[in-house]
C-alpha positions in Angstrom: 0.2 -18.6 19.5 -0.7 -14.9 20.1 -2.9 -14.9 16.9 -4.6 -17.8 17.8 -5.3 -16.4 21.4 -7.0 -13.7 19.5 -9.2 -15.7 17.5 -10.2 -17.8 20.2 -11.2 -14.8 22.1 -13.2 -13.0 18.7 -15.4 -16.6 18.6 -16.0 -15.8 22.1 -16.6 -12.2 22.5 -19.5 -12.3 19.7 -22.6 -10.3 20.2 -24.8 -12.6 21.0 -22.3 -13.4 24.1 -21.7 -9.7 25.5 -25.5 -8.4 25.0 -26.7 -10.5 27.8 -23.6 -9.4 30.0 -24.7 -5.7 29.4 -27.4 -3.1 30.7 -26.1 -0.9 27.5 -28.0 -1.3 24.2 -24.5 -3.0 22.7 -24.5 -3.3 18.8 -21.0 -4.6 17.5 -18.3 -6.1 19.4 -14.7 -5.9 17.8 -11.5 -7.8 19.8 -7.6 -6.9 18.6 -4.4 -7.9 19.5 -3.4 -4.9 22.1 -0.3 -4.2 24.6 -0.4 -3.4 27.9 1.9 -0.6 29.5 4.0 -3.5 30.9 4.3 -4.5 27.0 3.1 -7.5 28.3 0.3 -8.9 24.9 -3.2 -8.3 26.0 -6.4 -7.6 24.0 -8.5 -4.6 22.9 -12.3 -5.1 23.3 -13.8 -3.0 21.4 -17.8 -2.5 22.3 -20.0 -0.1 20.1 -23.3 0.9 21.7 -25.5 3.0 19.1 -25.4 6.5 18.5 -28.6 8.0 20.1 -27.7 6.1 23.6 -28.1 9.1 26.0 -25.5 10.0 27.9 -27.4 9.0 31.2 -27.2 5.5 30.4 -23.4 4.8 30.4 -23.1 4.9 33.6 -19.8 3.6 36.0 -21.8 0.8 37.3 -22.9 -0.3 33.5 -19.4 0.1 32.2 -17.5 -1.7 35.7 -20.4 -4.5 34.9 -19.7 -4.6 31.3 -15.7 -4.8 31.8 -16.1 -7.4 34.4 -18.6 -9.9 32.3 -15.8 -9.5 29.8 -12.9 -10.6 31.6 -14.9 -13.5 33.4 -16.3 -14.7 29.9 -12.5 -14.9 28.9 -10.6 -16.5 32.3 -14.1 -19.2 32.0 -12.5 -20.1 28.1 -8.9 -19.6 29.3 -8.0 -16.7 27.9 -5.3 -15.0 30.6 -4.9 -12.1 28.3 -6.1 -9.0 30.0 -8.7 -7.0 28.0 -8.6 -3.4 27.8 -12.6 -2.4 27.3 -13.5 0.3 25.2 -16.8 2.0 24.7 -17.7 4.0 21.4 -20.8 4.6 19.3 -20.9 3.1 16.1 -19.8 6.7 14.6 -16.8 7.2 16.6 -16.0 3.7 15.9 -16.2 4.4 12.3 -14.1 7.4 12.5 -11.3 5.5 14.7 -11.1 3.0 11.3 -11.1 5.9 9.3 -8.3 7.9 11.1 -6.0 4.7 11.3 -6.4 3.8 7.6 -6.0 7.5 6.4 
């Protein structure tokens, strides 16, 4: 059920669904099965944004925004999983796969 859940929430979470939720130039969108620190099963949003975004741009409002659209997107399919949001640059994002398949 879980790994349905997931794939449910990767055909919604596509790029062409978050960009318009977004003030941040977003690029790739990547969901995972993730646990919260209940244990409870929830999901790991990945969001890259590309690497020459300046710093003045990710702002707390864009991110709260961002997070929000997310989890609304989700409840509106029926997705009850909680997602944990994460922001990285397309580098960093390519490192993270690096350091976990080294």
């Amino acid at each position: 059920m879980l790994k349905t859940i997931i794939e449910d929430a990767r055909k919604i979470l596509t790029l062409e669904n978050v960009v318009p939720l977004s003030t941040l130039p977003v690029v790739g969108v990547e969901v995972e099965e993730d646990f919260g620190t209940d244990g409870e099963d929830a999901l790991r949003v990945w969001i890259m944004i590309p690497d020459d975004t300046p710093d003045e741009a990710i702002t707390g409002q864009a991110t709260l925004d961002l997070k929000y659209g997310i989890r609304k997107m989700l409840i509106r399919e029926g997705i009850e999983l909680f997602p944990y949001v994460s922001l990285r640059t397309e580098t960093e994002r390519k490192e993270d796969l690096e350091d976990r398949n080294a």
